[in-house]
C-alpha positions in Angstrom: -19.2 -2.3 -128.9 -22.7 -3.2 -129.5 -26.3 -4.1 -127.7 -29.5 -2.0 -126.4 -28.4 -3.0 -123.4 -25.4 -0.7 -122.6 -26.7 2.0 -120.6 -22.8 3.8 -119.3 -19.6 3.6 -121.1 -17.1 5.0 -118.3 -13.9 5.4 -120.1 -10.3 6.5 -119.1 -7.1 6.3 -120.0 -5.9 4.3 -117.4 -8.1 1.1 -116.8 -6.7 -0.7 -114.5 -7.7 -4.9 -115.6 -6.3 -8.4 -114.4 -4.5 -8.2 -117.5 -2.8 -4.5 -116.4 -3.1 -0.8 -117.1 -4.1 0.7 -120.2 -6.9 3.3 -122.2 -10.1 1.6 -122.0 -13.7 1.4 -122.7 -15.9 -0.2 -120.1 -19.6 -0.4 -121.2 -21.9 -1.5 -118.1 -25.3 -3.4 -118.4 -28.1 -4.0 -116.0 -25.5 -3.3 -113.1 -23.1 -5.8 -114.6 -19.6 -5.2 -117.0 -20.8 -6.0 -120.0 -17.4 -5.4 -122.1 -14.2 -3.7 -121.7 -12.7 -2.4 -125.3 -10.5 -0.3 -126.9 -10.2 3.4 -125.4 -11.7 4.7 -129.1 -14.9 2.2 -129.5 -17.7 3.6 -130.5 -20.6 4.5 -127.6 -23.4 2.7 -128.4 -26.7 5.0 -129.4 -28.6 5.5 -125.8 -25.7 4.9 -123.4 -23.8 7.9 -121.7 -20.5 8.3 -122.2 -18.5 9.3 -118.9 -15.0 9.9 -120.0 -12.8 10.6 -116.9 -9.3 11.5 -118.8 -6.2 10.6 -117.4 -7.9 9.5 -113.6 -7.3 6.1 -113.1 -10.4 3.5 -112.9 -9.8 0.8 -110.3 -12.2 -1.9 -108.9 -14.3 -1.1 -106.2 -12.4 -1.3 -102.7 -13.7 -4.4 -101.3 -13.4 -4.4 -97.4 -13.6 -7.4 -95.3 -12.9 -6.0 -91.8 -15.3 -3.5 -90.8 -16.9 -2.9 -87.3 -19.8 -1.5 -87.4 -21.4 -1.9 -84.5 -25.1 -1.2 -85.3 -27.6 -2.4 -83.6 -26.7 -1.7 -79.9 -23.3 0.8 -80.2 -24.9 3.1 -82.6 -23.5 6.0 -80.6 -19.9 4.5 -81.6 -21.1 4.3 -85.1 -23.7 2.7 -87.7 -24.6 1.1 -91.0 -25.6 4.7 -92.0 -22.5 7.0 -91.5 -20.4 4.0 -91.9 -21.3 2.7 -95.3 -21.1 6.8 -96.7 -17.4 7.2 -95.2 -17.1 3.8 -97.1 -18.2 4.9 -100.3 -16.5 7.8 -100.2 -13.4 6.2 -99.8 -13.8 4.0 -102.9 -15.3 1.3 -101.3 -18.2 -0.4 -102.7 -18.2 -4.0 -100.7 -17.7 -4.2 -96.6 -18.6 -7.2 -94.8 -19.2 -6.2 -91.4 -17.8 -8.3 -87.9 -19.7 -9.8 -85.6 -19.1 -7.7 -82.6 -19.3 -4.8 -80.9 -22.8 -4.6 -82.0 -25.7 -5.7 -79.8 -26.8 -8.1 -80.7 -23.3 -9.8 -81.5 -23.9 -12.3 -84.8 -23.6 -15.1 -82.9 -27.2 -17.0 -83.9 -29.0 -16.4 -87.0 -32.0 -14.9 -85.4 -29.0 -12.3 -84.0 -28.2 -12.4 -87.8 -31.7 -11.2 -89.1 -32.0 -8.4 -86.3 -28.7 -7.4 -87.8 -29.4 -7.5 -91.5 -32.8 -5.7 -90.7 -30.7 -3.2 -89.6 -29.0 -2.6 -92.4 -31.0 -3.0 -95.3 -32.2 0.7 -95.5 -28.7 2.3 -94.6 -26.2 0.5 -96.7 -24.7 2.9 -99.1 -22.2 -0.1 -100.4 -23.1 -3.6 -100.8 -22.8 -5.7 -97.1 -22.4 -9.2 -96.3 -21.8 -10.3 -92.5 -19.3 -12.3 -90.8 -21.0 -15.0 -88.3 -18.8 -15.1 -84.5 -17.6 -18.2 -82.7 -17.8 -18.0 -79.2 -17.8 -20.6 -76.1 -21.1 -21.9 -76.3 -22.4 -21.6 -79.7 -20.7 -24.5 -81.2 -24.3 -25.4 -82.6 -24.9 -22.2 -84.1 -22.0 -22.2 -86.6 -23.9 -24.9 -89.3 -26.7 -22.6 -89.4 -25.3 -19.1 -89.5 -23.3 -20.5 -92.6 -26.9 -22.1 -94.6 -28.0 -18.3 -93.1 -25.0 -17.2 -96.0 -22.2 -15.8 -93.3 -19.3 -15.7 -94.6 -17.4 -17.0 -92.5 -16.9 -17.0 -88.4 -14.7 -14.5 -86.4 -13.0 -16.3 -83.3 -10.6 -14.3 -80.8 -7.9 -16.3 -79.2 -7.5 -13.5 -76.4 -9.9 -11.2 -74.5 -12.2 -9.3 -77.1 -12.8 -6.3 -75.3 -16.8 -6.6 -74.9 -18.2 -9.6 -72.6 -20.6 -10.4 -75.3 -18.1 -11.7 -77.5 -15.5 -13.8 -74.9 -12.5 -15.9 -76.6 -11.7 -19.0 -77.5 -9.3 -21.4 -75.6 -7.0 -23.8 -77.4 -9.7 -26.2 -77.2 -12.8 -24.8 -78.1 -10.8 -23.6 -80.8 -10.2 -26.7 -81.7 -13.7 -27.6 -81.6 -15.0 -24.8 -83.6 -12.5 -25.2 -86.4 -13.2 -28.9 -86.0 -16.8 -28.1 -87.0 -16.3 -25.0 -89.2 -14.0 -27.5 -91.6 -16.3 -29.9 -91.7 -18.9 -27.9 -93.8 -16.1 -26.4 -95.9 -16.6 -22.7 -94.0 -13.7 -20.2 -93.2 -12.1 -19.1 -89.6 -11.0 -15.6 -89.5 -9.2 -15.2 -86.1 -8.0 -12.2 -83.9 -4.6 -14.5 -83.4 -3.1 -12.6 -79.8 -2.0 -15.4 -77.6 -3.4 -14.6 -73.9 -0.6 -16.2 -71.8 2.2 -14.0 -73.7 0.0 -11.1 -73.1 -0.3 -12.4 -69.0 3.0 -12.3 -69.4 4.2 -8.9 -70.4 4.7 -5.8 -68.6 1.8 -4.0 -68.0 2.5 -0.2 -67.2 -0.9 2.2 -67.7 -0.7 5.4 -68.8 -0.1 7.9 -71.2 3.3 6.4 -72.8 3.2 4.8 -76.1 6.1 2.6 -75.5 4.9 1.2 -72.3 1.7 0.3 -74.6 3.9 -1.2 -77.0 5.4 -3.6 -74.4 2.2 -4.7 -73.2 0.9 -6.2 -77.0 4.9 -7.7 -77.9 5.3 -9.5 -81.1 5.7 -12.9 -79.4 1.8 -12.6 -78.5 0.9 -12.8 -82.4 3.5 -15.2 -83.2 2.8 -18.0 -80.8 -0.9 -17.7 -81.5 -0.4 -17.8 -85.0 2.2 -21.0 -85.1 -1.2 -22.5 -82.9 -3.0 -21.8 -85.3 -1.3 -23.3 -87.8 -1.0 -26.4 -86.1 -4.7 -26.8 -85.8 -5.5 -26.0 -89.7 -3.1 -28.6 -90.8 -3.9 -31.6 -88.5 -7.6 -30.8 -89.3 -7.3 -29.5 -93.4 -9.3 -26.3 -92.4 -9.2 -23.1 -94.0 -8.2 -20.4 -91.6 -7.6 -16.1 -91.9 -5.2 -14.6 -89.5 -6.8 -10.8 -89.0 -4.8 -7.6 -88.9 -1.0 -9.2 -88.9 1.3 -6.9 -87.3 4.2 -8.7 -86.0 6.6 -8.9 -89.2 8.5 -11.7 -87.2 5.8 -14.0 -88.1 6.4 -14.1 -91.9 8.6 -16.8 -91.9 6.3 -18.6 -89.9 3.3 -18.3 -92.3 5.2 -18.4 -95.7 6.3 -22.0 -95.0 2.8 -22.9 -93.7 1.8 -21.8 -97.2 4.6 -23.4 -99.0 3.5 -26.8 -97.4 0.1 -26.4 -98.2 -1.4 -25.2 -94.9 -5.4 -23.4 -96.2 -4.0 -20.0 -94.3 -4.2 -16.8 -95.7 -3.5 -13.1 -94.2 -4.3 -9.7 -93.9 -3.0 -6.1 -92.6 -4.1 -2.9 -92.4 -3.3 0.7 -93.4 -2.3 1.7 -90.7 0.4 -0.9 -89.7 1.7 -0.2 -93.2 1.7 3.5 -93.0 2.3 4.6 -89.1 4.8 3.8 -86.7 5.5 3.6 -83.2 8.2 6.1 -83.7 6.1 8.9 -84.4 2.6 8.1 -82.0 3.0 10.7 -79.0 2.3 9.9 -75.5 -1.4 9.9 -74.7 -2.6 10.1 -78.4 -4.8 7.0 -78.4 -6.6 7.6 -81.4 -3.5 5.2 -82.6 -4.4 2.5 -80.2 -5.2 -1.0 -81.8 -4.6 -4.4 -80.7 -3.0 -5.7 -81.8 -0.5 -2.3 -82.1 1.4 -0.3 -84.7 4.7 -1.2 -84.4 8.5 -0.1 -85.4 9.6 1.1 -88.2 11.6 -1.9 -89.2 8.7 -4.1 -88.8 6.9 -2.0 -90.8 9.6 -3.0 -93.7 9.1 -6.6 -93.2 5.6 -5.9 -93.6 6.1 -4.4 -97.3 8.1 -7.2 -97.9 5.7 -9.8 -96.6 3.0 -8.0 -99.5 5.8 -8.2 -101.7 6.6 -11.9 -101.8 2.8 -12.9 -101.7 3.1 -14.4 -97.7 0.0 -10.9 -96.7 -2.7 -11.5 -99.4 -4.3 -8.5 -98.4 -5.0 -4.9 -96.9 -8.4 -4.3 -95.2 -9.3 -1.2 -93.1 -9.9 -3.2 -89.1 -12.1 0.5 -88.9 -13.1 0.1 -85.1 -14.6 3.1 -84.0 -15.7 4.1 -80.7 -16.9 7.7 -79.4 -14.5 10.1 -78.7 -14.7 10.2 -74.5 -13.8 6.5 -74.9 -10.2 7.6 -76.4 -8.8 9.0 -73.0 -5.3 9.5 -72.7 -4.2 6.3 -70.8 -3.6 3.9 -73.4 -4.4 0.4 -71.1 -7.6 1.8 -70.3 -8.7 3.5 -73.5 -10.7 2.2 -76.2 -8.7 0.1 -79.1 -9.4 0.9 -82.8 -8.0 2.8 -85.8 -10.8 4.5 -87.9 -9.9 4.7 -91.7 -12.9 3.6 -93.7 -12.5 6.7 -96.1 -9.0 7.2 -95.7 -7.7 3.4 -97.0 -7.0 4.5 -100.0 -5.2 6.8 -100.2 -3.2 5.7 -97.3 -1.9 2.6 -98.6 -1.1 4.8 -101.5 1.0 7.2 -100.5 3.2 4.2 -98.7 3.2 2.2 -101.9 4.0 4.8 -104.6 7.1 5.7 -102.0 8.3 1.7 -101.6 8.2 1.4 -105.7 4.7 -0.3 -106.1 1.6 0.1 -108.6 -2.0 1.1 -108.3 -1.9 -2.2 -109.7 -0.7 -4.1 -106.5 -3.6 -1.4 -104.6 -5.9 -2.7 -106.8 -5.2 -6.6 -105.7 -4.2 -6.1 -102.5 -7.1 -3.8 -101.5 -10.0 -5.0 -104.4 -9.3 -8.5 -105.8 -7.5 -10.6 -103.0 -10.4 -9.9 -100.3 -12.8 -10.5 -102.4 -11.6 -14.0 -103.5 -10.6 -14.0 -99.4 -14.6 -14.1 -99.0 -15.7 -15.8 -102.3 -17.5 -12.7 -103.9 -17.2 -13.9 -107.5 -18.7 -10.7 -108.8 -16.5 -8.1 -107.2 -12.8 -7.2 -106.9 -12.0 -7.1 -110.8 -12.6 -5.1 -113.8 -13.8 -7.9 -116.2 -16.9 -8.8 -118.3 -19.7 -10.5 -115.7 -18.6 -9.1 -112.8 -20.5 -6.3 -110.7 -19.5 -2.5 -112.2 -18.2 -1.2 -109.1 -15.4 1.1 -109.5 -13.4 4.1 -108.1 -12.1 6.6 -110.2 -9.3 8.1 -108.5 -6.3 11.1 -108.9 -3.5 9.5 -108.2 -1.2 12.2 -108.2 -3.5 14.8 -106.1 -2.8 15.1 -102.6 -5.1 16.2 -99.9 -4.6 16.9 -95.5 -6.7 15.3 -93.9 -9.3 17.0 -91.9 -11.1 14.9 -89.6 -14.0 17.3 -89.7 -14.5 16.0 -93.5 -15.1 12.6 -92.2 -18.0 10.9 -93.0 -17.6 8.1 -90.5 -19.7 8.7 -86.8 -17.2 10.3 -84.4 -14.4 12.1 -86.6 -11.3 10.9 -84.6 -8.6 9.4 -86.5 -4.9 9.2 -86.2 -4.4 10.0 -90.0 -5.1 13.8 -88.9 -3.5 16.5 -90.2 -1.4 13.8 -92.8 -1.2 14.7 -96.5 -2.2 12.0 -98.7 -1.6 11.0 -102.3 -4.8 10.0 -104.1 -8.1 11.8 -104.4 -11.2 9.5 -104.7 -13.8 11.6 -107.9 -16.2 9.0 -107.9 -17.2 5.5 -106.8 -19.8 3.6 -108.6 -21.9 0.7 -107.6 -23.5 -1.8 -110.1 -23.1 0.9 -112.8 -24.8 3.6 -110.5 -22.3 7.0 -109.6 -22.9 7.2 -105.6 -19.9 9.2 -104.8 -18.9 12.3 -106.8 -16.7 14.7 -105.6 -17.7 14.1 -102.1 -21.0 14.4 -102.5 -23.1 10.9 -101.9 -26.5 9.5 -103.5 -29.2 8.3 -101.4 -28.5 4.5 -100.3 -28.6 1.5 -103.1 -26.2 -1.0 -101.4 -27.6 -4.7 -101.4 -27.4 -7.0 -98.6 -25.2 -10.1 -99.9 -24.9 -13.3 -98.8 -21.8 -16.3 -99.5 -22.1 -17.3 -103.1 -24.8 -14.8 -104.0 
């Protein structure tokens, strides 16, 4: 190991690289890995050695599916308090949605008042995702030379006015133009008319929620939109799966070529409908957590390669908003700080590796949004990394929370997997709970 410019050697005996496990040295320069060697090399004169034993090194979390909602719901939560429960979950990328912040990022003027925002709060790096809505059809070529990247659609009612959803087709219409300048369609992928359909029943009982979101909602919207991405060769991201009876569906899309990929979320892979009691909405999502047995399919869907990845869908709202009646209370699962060890806990049960954490949580949403520097531990890339115990287990408190309003459904849950430090660009933000003073950069597609 050699060169002035080395400035940290962080060093462990479990490094976890896209060639596996094992005792490293990483030596970081000017923000960037500048080698990864043998556990013994010698630490060049000038840089500090960090040697963090037997905790595990993984790549910084990267987090495509966070809603922020800052400017305009700052009460709900905020680029500030967001970004810290972020990093102190081990996450040092989130690209936040287009809505539920006011403005929504529907123009690129919308975009600047957003970014503006952000700048002096960001505790992790943040990129934004643009919105396609009825009417902004125009918009979309610009927000994408404004470096979004890529454009939410919902096929079904958002929740806010601000953002309203697509029809068949102006979804059409907007993919039409999104493939046309090579750009990415992430999509909320609830079909309305199976929703119209179901039984609605408000109140306090979980199961009556359950009914009102059924599988067959995600499913027909999803076989849509795979119908439209192969007749038009667009790219296309179906948001928080939850309906395991769709993995058929997708895998042969893939298999034939179709440009769809997939996410899920911690907490469709680590709660289940079985256990949410009536009127606790802080597990209320849309689409919903589901059965156990769906949750199974799920693991298997991770498995096999047909869910590329695990992102946190953290959609927080303040607490009077999370009234008992699940039709009328608010809809969103905050876990910013709590992915980790979440996803975990359910994967070191089922047989799997920090390794397939690692990819499913690090390196597959950051090729998912084409951040070339992030998502691996490997010379040239950005040193972000979280150093975690992987055997340590911790309840959660909601009162530890850094996020805004400190409801969450993982309360009270003990969890494998304490986060020591995260690190961005060779900087220690996060240590032992305690965070630095903001450095997170604003990024942009194919900074």
């Amino acid at each position: 190991m050699s060169g002035p410019d080395v400035n940290l050697v962080l060093r462990s005996t479990r490094v976890i690289t896209p060639e596996g496990t094992r005792a490293a040295a990483v030596a970081v320069a000017g923000g960037s890995i500048a080698a990864v060697l043998p556990y013994g090399a010698e630490v060049p004169a000038g840089a500090r050695l960090e040697d963090v034993g037997d905790d595990v090194v993984l790549p910084g979390l990267v987090d495509t599916h966070v809603h922020v909602n800052d400017p305009g719901r700052t009460e709900w939560e905020g680029f500030w308090t967001a970004t810290r429960a972020a990093a102190a979950g081990g996450i040092t990328t989130l690209l936040d949605m287009p809505l539920n912040s006011l403005p929504p990022t529907t123009t690129v003027d919308h975009l600047r008042v957003k970014q503006d925002v952000a700048r002096p709060k960001a505790h992790v790096d943040t990129g934004f995702w643009g919105g396609a809505i009825p009417g902004n059809l125009k918009e979309l070529r610009p927000l994408h030379d404004a470096g979004v990247f890529g454009f939410k659609c919902f096929l079904s009612p958002s929740g806010v006015e601000e953002f309203p959803e697509l029809d068949q087709e102006q979804l059409a219409r907007s993919l039409a133009e999104i493939a046309g300048f090579g750009g990415l369609l992430i999509v909320h992928a609830e079909d309305p008319h199976e929703l119209s359909a179901a039984p609605q029943r408000p109140g306090p009982r979980y199961a009556d929620f359950l009914a009102s979101r059924p599988r067959d909602a995600e499913n027909t919207a999803i076989g849509n939109l795979i119908a439209q991405a192969r007749r038009l060769d667009a790219r296309v991201h179906v948001l928080h799966l939850s309906s395991g009876d769709a993995l058929p569906l997708i895998a042969a899309a893939k298999a034939e070529g179709v440009r769809i990929t997939v996410e899920s979320c911690p907490h469709f892979l680590t709660l289940t409908a079985e256990e949410v009691p009536d009127g606790a909405t802080e597990f209320k999502c849309c689409p919903p957590i589901r059965e156990a047995a769906n949750q199974d399919a799920l693991w298997e869907g991770l498995a096999d390669g047909t869910i590329d990845c695990i992102v946190s869908d953290h959609s927080p709202c303040t607490t009077d908003l999370k009234t008992p009646d699940f039709a009328s209370a608010w809809g969103g699962i905050s876990s910013l700080q709590l992915g980790l060890p979440a996803v975990w806990t359910e994967a070191r049960r089922r047989g799997r590796t920090l390794e397939d954490v690692a990819r499913w949580m690090s390196s597959a949403p950051a090729e998912l949004a084409g951040l070339s520097r992030k998502g691996a531990i490997e010379v040239g890339r950005d040193a972000d990394f979280v150093v975690l115990a992987p055997d340590e287990t911790f309840t959660v408190d909601p009162a530890g929370l850094h996020h805004r309003n400190q409801v969450t459904a993982y309360a009270g849950k003990t969890l494998h997997g304490v986060v020591r430090s995260t690190w961005l660009r060779g900087t220690r933000i996060v240590e032992n709970g305690t965070l630095a003073e903001p450095t997170g950069r604003l990024l942009e597609r194919n900074d």
